[in-house]
N, C-alpha and C positions, 0 to 999 in steps of 0.2 A: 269796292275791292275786286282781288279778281280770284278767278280760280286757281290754287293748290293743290300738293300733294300733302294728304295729313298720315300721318299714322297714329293707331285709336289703339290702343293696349285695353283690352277687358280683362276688369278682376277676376281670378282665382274664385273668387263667392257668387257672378251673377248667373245668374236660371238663364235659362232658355228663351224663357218669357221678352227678359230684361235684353239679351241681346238681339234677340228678334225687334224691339222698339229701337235700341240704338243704329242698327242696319235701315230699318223702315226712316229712322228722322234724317242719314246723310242722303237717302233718296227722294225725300220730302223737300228737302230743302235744294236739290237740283244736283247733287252729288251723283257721282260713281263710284262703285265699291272697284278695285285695281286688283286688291290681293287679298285674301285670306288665309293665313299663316297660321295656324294654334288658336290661340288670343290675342293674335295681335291680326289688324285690319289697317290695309293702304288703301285712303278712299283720295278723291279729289275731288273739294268743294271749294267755295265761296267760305276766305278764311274770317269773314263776318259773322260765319256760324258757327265758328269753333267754340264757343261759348257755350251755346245753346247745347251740343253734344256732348261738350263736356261735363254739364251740369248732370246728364245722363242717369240714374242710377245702374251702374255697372260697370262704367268707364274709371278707366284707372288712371289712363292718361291720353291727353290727345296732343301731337307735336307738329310742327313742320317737315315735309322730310325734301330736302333739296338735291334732285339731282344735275341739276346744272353744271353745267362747265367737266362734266366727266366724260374721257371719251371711251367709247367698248373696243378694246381690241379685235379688228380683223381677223377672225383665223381662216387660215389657208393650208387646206393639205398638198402638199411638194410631194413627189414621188419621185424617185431617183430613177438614173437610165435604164440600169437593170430590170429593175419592175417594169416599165412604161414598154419592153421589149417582150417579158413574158405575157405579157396581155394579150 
């Protein structure tokens, strides 16, 4: 398989403990933690293991998250002629 983007929602009920194992097993298994959000975690693994984390005690859910084919807008500050003179 190859390496993804997952996102791992932990329950509302798991300790400390419980999310500290499920952090420890996507770095176990060769993952990188991306984001940490509240309870919700963007890691990127090998989606071979999505199983394994899922079975987690404390995982609510774990999904695909695809960002492909989206492009980010450019921003570009324009300053008009006036400004670009008081400077």
């Amino acid at each position: 398989m190859s390496v993804e983007s997952h996102m791992i929602r932990i329950s509302d009920t798991a300790s400390q403990s419980q999310i500290q194992e499920i952090l420890k097993t996507v770095l176990g298994v060769g993952g990188r933690i991306e984001m940490v959000a509240g309870r919700t975690v963007i890691a990127s693994f090998d989606s071979a293991y999505a199983g394994v984390i899922k079975k987690k005690k404390g995982v609510a859910l774990v999904g695909g998250v695809n960002f492909g084919g989206r492009k980010v807008p450019k921003i570009v500050k324009r300053v008009s002629g006036k400004e670009r003179q008081d400077s």
